[in-house]
C-alpha positions in Angstrom: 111.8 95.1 76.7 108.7 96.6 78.6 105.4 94.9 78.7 102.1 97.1 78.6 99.0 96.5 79.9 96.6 99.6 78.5 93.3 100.0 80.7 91.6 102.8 78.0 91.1 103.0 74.3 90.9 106.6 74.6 93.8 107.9 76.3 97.4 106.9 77.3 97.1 108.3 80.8 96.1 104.4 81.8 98.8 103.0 80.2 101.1 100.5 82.5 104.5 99.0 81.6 106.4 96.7 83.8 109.2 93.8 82.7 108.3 90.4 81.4 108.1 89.1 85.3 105.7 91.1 86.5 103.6 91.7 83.2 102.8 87.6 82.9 101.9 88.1 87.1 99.1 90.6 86.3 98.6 89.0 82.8 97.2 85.8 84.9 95.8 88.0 87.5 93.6 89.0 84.9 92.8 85.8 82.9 91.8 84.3 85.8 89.3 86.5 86.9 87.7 86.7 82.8 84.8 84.6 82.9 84.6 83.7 78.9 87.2 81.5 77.5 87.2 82.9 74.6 88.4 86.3 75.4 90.9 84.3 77.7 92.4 82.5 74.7 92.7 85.5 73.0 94.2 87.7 76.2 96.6 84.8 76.6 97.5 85.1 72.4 98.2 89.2 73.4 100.1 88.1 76.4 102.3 86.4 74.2 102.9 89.1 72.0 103.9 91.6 75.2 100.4 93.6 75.2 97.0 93.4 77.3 94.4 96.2 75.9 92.1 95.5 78.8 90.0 98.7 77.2 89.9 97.2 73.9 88.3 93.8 75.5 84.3 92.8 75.2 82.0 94.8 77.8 82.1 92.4 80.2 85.2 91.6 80.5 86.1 94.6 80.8 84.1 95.1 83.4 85.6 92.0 85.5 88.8 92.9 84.6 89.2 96.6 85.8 86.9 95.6 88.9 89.2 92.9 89.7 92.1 95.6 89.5 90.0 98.1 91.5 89.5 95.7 94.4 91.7 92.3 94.3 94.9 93.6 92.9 96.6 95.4 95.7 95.6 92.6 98.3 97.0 89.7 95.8 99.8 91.4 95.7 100.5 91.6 99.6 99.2 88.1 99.8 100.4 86.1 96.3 103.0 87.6 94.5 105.1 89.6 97.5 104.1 88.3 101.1 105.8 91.0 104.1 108.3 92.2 105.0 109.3 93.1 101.7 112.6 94.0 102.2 114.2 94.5 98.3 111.2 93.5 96.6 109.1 96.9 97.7 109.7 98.8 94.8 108.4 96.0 92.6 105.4 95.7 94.9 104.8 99.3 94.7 104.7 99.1 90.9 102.3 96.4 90.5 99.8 98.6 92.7 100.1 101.4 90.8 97.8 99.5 88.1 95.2 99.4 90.5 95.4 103.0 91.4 95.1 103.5 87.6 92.2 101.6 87.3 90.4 103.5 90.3 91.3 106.8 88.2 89.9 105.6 85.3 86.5 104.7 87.0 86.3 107.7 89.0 86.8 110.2 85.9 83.4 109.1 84.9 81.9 109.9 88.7 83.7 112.7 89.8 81.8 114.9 92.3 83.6 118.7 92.0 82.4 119.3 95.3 84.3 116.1 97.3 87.6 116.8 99.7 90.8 115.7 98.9 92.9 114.2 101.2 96.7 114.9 101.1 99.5 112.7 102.5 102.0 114.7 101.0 103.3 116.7 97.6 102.2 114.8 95.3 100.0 112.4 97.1 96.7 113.2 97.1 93.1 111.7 96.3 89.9 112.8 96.4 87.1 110.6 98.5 83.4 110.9 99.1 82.7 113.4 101.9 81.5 110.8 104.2 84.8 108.5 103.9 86.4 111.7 104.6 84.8 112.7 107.4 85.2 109.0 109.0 88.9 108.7 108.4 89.6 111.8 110.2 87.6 110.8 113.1 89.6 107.4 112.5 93.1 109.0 112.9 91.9 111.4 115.5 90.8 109.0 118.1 94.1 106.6 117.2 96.5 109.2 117.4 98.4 109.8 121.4 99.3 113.1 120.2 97.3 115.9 121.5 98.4 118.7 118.7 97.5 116.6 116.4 94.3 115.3 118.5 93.3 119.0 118.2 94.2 119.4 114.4 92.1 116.8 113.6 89.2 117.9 115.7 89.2 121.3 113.7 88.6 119.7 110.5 85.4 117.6 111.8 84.2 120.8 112.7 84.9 122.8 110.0 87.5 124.9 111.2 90.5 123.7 109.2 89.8 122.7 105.5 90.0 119.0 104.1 92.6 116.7 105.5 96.1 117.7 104.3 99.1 115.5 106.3 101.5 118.1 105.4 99.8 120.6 108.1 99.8 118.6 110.8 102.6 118.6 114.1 105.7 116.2 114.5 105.4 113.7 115.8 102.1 113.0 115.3 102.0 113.4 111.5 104.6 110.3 111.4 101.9 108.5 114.0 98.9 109.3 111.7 101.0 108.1 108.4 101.9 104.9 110.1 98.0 104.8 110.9 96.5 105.1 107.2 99.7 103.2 106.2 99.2 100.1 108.7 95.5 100.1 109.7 93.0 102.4 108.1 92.6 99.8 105.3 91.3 97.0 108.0 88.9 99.2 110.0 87.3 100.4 106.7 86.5 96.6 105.8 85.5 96.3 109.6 83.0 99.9 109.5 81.9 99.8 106.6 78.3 101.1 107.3 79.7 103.9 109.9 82.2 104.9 107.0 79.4 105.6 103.9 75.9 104.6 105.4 76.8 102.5 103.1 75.1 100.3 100.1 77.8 97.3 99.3 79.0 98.9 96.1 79.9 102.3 97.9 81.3 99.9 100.3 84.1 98.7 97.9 84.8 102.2 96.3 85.2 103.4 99.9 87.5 100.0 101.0 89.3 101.0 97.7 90.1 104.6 98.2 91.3 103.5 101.4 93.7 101.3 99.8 95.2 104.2 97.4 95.7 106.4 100.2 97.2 103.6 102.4 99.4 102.7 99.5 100.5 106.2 99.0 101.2 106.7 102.8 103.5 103.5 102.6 105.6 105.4 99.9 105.5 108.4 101.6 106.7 106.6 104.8 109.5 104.6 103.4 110.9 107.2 101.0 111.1 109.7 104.4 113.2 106.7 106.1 115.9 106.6 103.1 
């Protein structure tokens, strides 16, 4: 029977389900990073029971809870509960993630600037960033890419030629180059530049880290689901 961990009292859109294994994985995640015992004991009585209502819970653990999914889950994963290569176990890494890209939809429905780029990776992959994350990641995939179509594509958008950054548009084989890139590296040389990628205070720092995690997570999808 499926497990749910629920992120939002008011709508169902931030509802997660996953099998007993991985619910009591993120169940823990999330105890552990609750400060008040209290609400622990009583997280760890829903756990029991098959349910976390992580909207429902006191302000401030809220608060640690959906950071902690913003900006620890997707790493603990990798690192904790499925170390690479991940051979069989992708899919089920992949599904654990897609709580934290829930909980960065959640928070940015609250700060959502009508005006900010999306960037595609493909149909039905897309995210919209700040304007100055995605002006650095382009520059960040134009100067690693070897392809000089692409090299040119790329240029185009920092100018305002071409419109935001859509993956779909750009030449073969580069576009398979520049997926690997925001797959494999982008997420490491935004923790390295964060000031040149936001001018950056510390909390736009780890929304910025963060959105590069979603987009590297949905360029890894992207990737392996061309390879099948």
């Amino acid at each position: 029977m499926s497990k749910l961990v629920s992120l939002s009292e008011e709508s169902h859109d931030f509802d997660w389900f996953a099998t007993r294994g991985l619910f009591a994985w993120v169940a823990d995640f999330l105890m552990a990073r609750v400060e008040d015992p209290e609400v622990r004991e009583e997280m760890r009585r829903d756990a029991l029971s098959g349910y976390l209502y992580v909207g429902d819970l006191p302000e401030a653990a809220r608060a640690q809870a959906l950071r902690a999914l913003r900006e620890e889950l997707i790493p603990a994963v990798d690192e904790e509960l499925y170390p690479r290569p991940l051979g069989e176990d992708a899919l089920f890494a992949a599904r654990v993630k897609t709580l934290a890209v829930l909980a960065w939809e959640l928070a940015r429905r609250t700060a959502r600037d009508p005006s900010a780029p999306v960037v595609v990776v493909a149909d039905g992959y897309e995210w919209t960033v700040r304007h100055g994350l995605h002006a650095w990641l382009v520059a960040f995939l134009r100067d690693g890419t070897a392809h000089p179509e692409v090299r040119e594509q790329l240029t185009e958008i920092l100018d305002g030629r071409r419109p935001g950054l859509d993956l779909r548009a750009l030449a073969e084989p580069g576009r398979s180059e520049v997926l690997r890139m925001l797959a494999e590296d982008a997420v490491a040389a935004a923790q390295r530049n964060t000031e040149a990628v936001l001018d950056c205070a510390p909390e736009s720092a780890r929304w910025a880290v963060g959105d590069v995690r979603i987009l590297a997570l949905m360029a890894g999808e992207v990737a392996d689901r061309t390879q099948v």
